[in-house]
C-alpha positions in Angstrom: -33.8 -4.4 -28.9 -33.2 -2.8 -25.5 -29.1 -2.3 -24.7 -28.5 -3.7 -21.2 -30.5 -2.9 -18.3 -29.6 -0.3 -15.5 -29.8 -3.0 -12.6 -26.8 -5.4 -15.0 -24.7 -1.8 -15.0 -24.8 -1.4 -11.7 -24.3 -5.2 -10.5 -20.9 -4.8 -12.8 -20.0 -1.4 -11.4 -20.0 -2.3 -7.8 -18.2 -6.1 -8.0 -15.6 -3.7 -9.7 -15.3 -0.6 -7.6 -14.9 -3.1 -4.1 -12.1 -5.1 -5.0 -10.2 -2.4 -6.5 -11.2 0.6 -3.1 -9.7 -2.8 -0.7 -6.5 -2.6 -2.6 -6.4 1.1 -2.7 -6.8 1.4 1.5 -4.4 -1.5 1.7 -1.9 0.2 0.0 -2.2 3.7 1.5 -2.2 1.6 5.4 1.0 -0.4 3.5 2.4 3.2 2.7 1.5 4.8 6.4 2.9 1.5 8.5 6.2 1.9 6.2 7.0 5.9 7.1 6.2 5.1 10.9 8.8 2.2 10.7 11.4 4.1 8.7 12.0 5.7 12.1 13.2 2.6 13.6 15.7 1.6 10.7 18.9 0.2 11.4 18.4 0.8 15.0 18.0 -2.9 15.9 19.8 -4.7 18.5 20.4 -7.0 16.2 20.9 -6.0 13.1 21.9 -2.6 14.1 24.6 -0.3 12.6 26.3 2.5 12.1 25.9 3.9 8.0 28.9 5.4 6.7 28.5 9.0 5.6 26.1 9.3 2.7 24.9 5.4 2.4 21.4 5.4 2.0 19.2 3.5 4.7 18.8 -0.3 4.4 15.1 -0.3 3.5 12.6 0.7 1.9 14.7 0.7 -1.2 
């Protein structure tokens, strides 16, 4: 009895690899838009503040 056939391996392999490569370059454009925000925090007009010395940022926690 022959084990699976190359065609059945590969089938698997790529309905795999595409789901998991969208979430990867979702979360590396997630991670990019998130640094070129953190330039803006609390700088809102309205939500805007002052920090006290040494309080950390509102966000990203």
């Amino acid at each position: 009895m022959a084990g699976p056939s190359h065609r059945h391996i590969w089938k698997l392999y790529w309905t795999l690899i595409f789901p998991f490569t969208g979430f990867m370059i979702g979360r590396k454009l997630d991670s990019l838009e998130t640094e070129r925000l953190s330039g803006f925090r609390d700088k809102s007009a309205l939500y805007g503040r002052e920090l006290k010395p040494g309080e950390p940022p509102s966000w990203p926690y």
